[in-house]
Each structure stands twice: as structure tokens, then as C-alpha cells.
C-alpha positions as CSV (number, residue, x, y, z in Angstrom):
1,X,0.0,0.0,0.0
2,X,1.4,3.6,-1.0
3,X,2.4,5.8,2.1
4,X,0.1,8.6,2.0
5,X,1.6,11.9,0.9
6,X,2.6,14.3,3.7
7,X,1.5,17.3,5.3
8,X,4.3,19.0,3.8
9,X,7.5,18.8,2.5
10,X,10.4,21.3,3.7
11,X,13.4,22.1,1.5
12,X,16.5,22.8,3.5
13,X,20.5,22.9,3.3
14,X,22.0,20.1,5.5
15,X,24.3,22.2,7.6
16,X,23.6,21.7,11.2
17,X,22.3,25.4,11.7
18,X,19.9,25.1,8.6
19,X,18.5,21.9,9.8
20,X,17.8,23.6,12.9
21,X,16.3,26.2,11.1
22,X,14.1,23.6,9.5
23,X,13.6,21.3,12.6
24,X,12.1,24.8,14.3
25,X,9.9,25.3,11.1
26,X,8.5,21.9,11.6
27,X,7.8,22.4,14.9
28,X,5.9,25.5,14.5
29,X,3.9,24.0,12.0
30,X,3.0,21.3,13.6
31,X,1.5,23.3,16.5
32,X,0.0,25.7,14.6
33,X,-1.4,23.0,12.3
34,X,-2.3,19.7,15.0
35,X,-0.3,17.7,12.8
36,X,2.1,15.7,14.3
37,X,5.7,16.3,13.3
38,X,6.1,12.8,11.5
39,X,4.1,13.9,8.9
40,X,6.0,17.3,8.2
41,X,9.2,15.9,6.1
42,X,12.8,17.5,5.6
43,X,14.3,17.3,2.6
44,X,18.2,18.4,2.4
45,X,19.9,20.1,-0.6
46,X,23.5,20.0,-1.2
47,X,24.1,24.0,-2.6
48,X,26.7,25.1,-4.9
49,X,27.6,27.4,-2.1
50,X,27.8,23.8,0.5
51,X,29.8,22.1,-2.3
52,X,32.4,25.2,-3.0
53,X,33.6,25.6,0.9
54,X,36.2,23.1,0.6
55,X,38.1,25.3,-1.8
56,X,37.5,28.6,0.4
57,X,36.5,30.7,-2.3
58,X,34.6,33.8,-1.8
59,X,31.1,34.1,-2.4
60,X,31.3,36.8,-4.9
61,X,33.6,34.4,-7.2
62,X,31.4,31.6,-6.9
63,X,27.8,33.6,-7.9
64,X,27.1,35.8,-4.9
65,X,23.4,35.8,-3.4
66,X,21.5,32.9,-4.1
67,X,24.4,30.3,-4.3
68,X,23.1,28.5,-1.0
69,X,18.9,29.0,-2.2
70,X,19.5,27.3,-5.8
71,X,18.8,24.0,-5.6
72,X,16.4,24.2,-2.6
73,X,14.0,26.9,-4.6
74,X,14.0,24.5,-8.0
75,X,13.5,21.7,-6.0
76,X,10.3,24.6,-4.5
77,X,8.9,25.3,-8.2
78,X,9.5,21.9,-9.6
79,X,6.8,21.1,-6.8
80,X,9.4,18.1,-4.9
81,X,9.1,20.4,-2.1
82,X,6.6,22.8,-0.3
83,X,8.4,25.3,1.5
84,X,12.0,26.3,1.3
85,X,13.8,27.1,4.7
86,X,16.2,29.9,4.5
87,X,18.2,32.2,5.9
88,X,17.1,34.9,4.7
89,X,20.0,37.2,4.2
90,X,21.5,34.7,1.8
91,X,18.1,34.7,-0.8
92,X,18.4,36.9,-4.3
93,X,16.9,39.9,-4.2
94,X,14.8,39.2,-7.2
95,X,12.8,36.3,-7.2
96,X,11.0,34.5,-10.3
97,X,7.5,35.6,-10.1
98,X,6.6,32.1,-9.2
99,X,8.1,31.9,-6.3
100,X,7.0,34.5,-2.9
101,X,9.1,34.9,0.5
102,X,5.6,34.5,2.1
103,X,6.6,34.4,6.1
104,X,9.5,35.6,8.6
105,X,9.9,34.0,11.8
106,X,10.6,36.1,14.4
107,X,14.0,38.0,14.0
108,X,16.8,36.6,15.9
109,X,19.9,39.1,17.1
110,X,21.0,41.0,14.1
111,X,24.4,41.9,15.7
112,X,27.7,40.2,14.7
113,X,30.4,38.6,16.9
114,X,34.5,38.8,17.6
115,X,35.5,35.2,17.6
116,X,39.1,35.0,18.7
117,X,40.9,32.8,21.3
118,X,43.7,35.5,21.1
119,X,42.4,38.9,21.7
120,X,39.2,40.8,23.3
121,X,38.2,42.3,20.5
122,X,39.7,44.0,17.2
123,X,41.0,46.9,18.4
124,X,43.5,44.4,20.7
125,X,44.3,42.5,18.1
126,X,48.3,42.6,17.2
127,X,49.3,44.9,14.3
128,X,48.6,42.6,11.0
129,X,46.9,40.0,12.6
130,X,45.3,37.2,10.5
131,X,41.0,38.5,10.3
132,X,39.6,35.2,8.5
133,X,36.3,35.9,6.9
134,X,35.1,35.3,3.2
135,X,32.2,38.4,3.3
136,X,33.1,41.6,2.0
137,X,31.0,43.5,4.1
138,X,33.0,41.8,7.3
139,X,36.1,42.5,5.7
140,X,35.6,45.8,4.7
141,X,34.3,46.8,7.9
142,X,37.1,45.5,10.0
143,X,39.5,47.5,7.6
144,X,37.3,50.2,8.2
145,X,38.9,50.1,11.9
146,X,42.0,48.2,11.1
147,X,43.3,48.9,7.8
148,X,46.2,46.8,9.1
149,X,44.8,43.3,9.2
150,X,45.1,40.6,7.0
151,X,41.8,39.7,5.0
152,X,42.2,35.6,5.2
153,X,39.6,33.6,2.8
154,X,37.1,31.7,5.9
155,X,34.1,29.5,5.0
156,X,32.5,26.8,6.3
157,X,29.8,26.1,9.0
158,X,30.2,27.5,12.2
159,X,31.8,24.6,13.9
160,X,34.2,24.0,10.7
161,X,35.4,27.8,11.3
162,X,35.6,27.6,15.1
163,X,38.3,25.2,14.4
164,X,39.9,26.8,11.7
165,X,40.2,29.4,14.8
166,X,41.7,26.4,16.9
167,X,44.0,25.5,14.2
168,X,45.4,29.2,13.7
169,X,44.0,29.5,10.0
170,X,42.9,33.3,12.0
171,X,43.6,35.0,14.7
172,X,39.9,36.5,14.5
173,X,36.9,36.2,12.4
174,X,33.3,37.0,12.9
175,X,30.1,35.3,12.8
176,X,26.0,36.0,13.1
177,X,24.8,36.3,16.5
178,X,21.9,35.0,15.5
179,X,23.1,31.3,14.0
180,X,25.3,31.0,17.1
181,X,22.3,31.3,19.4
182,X,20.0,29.3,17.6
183,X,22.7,26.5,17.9
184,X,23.3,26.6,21.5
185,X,26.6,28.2,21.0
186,X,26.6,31.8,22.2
187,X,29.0,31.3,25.1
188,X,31.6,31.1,21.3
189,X,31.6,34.8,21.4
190,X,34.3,36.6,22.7
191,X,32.4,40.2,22.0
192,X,29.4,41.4,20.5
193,X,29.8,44.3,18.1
194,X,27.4,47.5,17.9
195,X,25.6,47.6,14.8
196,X,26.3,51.3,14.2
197,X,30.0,49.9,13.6
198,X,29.1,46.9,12.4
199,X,26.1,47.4,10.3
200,X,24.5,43.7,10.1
201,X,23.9,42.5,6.1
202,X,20.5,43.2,5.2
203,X,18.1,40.7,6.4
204,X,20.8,39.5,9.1
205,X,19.3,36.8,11.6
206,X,15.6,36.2,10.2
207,X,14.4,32.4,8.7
208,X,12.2,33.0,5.7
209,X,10.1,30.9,4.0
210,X,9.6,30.7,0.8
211,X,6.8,28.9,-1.4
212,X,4.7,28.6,-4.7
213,X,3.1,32.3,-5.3
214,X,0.4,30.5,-6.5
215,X,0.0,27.9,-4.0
216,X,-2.9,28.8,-1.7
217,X,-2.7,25.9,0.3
218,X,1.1,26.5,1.2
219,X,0.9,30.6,1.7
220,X,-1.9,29.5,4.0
221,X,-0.6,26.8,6.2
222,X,2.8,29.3,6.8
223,X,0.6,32.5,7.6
224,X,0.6,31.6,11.1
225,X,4.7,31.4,11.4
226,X,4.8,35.0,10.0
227,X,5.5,37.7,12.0
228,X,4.2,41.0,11.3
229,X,7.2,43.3,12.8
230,X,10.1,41.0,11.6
231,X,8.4,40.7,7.7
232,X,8.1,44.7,7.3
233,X,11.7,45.6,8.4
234,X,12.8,42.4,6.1
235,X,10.7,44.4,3.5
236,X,12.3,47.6,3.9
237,X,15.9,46.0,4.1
238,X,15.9,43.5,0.5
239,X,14.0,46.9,-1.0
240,X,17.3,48.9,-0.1
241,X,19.4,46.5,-1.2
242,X,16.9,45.6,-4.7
243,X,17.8,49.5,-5.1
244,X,21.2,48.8,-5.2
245,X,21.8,45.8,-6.5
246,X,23.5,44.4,-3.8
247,X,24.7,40.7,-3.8
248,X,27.8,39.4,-2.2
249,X,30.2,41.1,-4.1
250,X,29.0,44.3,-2.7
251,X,29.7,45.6,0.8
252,X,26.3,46.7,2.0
253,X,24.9,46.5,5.4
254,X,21.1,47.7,6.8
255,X,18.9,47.7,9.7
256,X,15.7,48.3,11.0
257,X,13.6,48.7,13.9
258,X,10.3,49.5,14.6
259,X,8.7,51.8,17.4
260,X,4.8,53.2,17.5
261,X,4.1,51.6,13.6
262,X,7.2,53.7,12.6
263,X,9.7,51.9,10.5
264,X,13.4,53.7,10.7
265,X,16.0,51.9,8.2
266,X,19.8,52.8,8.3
267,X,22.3,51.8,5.7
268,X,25.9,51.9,4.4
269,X,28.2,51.5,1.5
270,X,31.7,50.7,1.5
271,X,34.4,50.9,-0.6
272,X,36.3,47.4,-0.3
273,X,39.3,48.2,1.7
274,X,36.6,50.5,4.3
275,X,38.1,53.6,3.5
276,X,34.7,55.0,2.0
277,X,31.8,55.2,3.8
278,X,28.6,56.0,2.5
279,X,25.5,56.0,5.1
280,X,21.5,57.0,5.0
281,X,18.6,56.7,7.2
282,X,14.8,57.2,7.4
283,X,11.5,56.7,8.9
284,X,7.8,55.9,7.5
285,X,5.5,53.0,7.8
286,X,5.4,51.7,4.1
287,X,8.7,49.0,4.1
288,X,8.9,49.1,-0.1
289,X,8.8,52.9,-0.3
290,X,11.0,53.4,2.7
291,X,13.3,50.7,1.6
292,X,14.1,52.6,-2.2
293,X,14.1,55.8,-0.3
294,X,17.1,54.7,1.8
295,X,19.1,53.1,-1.3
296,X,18.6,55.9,-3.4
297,X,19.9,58.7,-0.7
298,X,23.1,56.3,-0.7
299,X,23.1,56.0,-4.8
300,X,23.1,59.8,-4.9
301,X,25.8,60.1,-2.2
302,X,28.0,57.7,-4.1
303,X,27.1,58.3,-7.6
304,X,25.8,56.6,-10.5
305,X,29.3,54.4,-11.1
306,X,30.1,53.7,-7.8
307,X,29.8,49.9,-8.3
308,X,31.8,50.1,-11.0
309,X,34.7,52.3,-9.2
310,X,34.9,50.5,-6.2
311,X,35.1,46.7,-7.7
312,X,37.3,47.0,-10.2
């Protein structure tokens, strides 16, 4: 006799903080649902972005934004899987029409965090020092400080670079606050950075879930995981960043909070090495329009070939 077909199918990568991004998902819909968790299957992905760490490449050689989504959001429109389980700083900024980032869970801590078993915090660490990280952004704002260190190419999951740290690879790197707390491991950081130093990527520290546009069923059964607060400053942040179309071979970084139904966005752009600075803020209630506000006060600071300048 067949199995009957299940509740619903998740798509997720198979590193141990995206399954326990997924494994939360699950859970959450199978309380909101009564369903039990049995019938709510996992599916994992191997990414080209999982499959290019071994050769520490950065993302920007390898395709930028998207590289870890691909195979989990054909896998989504193909119709093997239901929802796709992201992080969401990590998903294109344009999406195929098909497809709709329908829910947020709840943001987790946007902030980043020194990792080092050698010093306190940048600022202590010895004059061209080892800084292992493989994001621009990272890079360029620790040069932005330390124009001294030594950018050192740094992937893999957060355990694999914990022990790159052991094994001297770095002196320092830093990681999301966010993936370290979700997996139990937030006694790892040596500080936590302010985020008006360290302005978090856009979309830092919030799952989202993406499935069919069409699908009524699916945008239905994840309504209930979506939280209202989180999804609008999600909104406003991948609006700035459509504006300028960021990926991850530009340094960008945004964030937002929310007070009395007013939205207030800040963002920067940086030059690669951290020596130029570009910042803008503002406050409204509509996420899109305040979103392409923000991106175009920093295309007008930087001018129309700034992309261009800064990358070649």
C-alpha cells in the first residue's frame, strides 16, 4: 500500500544550523497545524555554495546571493518540495515571479560577533593580525577600523570555522549572533559588536520561507509562522538592497527597527578596503517605499558608477 503523501514537504541545506532552522519550522507547524511532526518531512539540498567551501573561495567568485537557495528553490517550483527554509540574508533579491518569500519567523539578534581565542576584541588585536572571513562586508568593515589586518579567505559552517580558529588559520573572524544562538553556542563569542560599527547584512538573523506564489494551500498553512514586525523591516531592508543591486560582491549592510508603527532603516556602503563610507537613514510606515528611499539617498551620495569604481 502507498504511504500517504505528507502534510508537507520542507526544503533545507544540510548544515547543522539550517537543519535547525528547519527542525524549528517543523515544529511550528506542527503546532499551529495539530499535525504531528512525523508527517511534516525534511528534505536536504546540497548547494553550490555547501559544495564550494572546501576550496574557500569567496562568495562573490562563486555567484554571490542565491548560491546557497538554488537547488532548494528548484527543488520549490518543480513542486518536490513545499516550502523552502532559508536564511534569509542569503536569498536573491529578485525572485522569479513564481516563487514569494511568504513568512519571517521572528528575528533573531542581528548583531555580529568577535571570535578569537587571542584577543578581546579588534581593536586588541596585534598589528597585522590574521581577520579570516570570506564576506566583503565583514572584511571591509574591520579595515574600516583596522586597515592593518590581513583579510584571510574563511568559509565553512560555524563549527568548521571555530576550528579553523583552533587551528590558527585566524587570529579573529566573525560570525552572526543569530546562527550562534540558535545552535546553542553563544558562550563562542568573545564580544558582540554595535551595529552602528558593524552594520549587520540586510536581512541578518531572520528564517524566511519561501513557497509557490500560487499555492494557496502553502501561503496559508505558513501564515501563522509569519511575524508581522520581523516581515516589514525584512521588506524595507531587500528593498534597499533591490535599489542597489546588492549581492555578495558588494559591501552593503542595513537595519531596521520598529517603534509606535514607525519603521526607521539605516544603511551603508563601502568601498572594499573600508576607507569610504557612505551612510543613509529614514523613517515611515510603508517597508517598499522606505526601503528605495534609503538606497537611493546612498546612490546619490555615491554616484551613479560607484559599483563600478569601487570593484574594479
Amino acid at each position: 500500500m502507498q504511504s500517504p503523501a505528507p502534510f508537507a514537504r520542507i526544503g533545507t541545506r544540510g548544515s547543522p544550523l539550517a537543519l535547525a532552522q528547519a527542525k524549528l519550522v517543523r515544529s511550528l507547524l506542527s503546532a499551529a497545524h495539530g499535525v504531528g511532526e512525523d508527517d511534516i518531512h525534511i528534505e536536504v539540498f546540497s548547494t553550490g555554495g555547501d559544495r564550494s567551501q572546501d576550496a574557500n573561495v569567496s562568495l562573490s567568485t562563486i555567484g554571490g546571493k542565491g548560491v546557497f537557495t538554488k537547488e532548494i528553490d528548484e527543488a520549490l517550483l518543480s513542486g518536490r518540495v513545499d516550502i523552502g527554509v532559508h536564511s534569509s540574508k542569503d536569498v536573491a533579491t529578485g525572485l522569479p515571479a513564481e516563487m514569494a518569500l511568504a513568512a519571517f519567523l521572528e528575528r533573531e539578534d542581528v548583531r555580529d560577533a568577535f571570535l578569537s581565542l587571542k584577543a578581546a576584541g579588534i581593536d586588541r588585536l596585534p598589528e597585522g593580525a590574521k581577520f579570516g572571513t570570506s564576506s566583503i562586508r565583514r572584511a571591509a568593515q574591520a579595515l574600516r577600523l583596522r586597515p592593518d589586518l590581513n583579510i584571510v579567505p574563511f568559509r565553512g559552517n560555524v563549527h568548521t570555522r571555530l576550528q579553523k580558529l583552533a587551528d590558527g588559520v585566524a587570529d579573529a573572524t566573525l560570525l552572526a549572533m543569530a546562527g550562534l544562538n540558535r545552535l546553542g553556542e553563544t558562550h563562542r563569542a568573545t564580544s558582540i559588536l554595535d551595529v552602528d560599527n558593524f552594520m549587520p547584512a540586510p536581512a541578518q538573523g531572520a528564517i524566511g520561507l519561501a513557497v509557490r506564489s500560487g499555492d494557496r494551500r502553502f501561503l496559508d498553512l505558513v501564515a501563522p509562522l509569519d511575524h508581522a514586525p520581523t516581515h516589514a523591516r525584512i521588506a524595507a531592508e531587500r528593498a534597499m538592497l533591490a535599489v542597489l543591486d546588492g549581492s555578495c560582491r558588494t559591501p552593503v549592510g542595513a537595519w531596521t527597527q520598529e517603534q509606535a508603527g514607525t519603521l526607521t532603516l539605516k544603511g551603508e556602503i563601502l568601498s572594499l578596503d573600508g576607507q569610504t563610507t557612505f551612510r543613509a537613514e529614514a523613517s515611515g510606515g510603508d517597508p517598499q517605499a522606505l526601503g528605495e528611499k534609503v538606497g537611493k539617498d546612498l546612490l546619490d551620495q555615491a554616484g551613479p558608477d560607484w559599483l563600478e569604481q569601487w570593484m574594479a
